[in-house]
C-alpha positions as CSV (number, residue, x, y, z in Angstrom):
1,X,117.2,34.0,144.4
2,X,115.3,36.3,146.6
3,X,115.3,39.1,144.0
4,X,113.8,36.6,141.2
5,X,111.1,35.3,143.5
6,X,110.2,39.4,144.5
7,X,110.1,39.5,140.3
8,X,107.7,36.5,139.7
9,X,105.4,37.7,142.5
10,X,104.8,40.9,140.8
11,X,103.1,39.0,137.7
12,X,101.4,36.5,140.2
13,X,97.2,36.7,141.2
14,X,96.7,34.3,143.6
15,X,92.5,33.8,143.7
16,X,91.2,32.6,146.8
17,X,87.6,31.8,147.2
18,X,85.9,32.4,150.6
19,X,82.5,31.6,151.4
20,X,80.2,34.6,152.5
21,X,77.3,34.9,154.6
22,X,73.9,36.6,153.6
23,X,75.3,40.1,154.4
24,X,78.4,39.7,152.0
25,X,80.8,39.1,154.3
26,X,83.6,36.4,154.9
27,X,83.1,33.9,157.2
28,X,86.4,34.4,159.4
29,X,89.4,36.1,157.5
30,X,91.8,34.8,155.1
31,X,94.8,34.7,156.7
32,X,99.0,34.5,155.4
33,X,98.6,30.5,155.8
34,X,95.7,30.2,152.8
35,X,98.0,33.0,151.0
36,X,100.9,30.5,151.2
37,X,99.1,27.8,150.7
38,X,97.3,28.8,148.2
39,X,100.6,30.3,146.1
40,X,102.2,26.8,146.5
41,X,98.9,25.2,145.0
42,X,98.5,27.4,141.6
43,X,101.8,28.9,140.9
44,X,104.5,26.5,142.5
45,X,105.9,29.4,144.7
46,X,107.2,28.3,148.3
47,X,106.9,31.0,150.5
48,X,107.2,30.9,154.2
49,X,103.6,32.2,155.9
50,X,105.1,34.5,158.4
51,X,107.3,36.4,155.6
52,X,103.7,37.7,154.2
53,X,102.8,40.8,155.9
54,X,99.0,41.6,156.4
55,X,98.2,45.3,157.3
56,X,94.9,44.1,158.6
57,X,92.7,40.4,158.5
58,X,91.4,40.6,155.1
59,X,87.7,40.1,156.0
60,X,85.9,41.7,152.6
61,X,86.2,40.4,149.0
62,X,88.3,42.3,146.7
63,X,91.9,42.6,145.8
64,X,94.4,42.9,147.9
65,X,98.7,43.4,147.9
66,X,100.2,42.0,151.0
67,X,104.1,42.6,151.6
68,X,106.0,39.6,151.1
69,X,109.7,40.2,153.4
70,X,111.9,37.7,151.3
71,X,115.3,38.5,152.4
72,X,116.2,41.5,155.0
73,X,116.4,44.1,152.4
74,X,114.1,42.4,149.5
75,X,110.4,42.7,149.6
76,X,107.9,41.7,147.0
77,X,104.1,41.9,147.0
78,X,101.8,39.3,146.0
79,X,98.3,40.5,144.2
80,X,95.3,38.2,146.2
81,X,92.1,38.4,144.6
82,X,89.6,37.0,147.2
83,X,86.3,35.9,145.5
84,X,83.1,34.1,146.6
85,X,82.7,30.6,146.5
């Protein structure tokens, strides 16, 4: 199961929109909870928040390709597009 679920995240986008302030920049971060959350919402996926690894807050817009530890040896990553609102 945890090998299928690391195979559907690789065709996944999960778009998050954040608002911005006047210098471009996200109000807070977006954090693995909104990642979870937001996966649940648009593609149905259950994933646990503290499975998804963030290198660092994700604080810009952009794309970005957090590490998702699904089983001990099984990782996936999940493509998060962060746009403004």
């Amino acid at each position: 199961a945890a090998r299928d679920t690391a195979e559907k995240l690789k065709t996944v986008v999960v778009k998050i929109k954040a608002q911005a302030g006047a210098d471009g920049r996200i109000y807070g971060s977006v954090t693995s909870k909104e990642i979870a959350e937001t996966l649940k919402l648009q593609h149905g996926i259950e994933i646990d928040r503290r499975k998804i690894t963030l290198q660092d807050p994700i604080k810009a817009f952009g794309t970005y390709n957090p590490e998702v530890k699904l089983y001990p040896e099984i990782a996936g990553k999940i493509n998060v597009v962060v746009t403004e609102k």
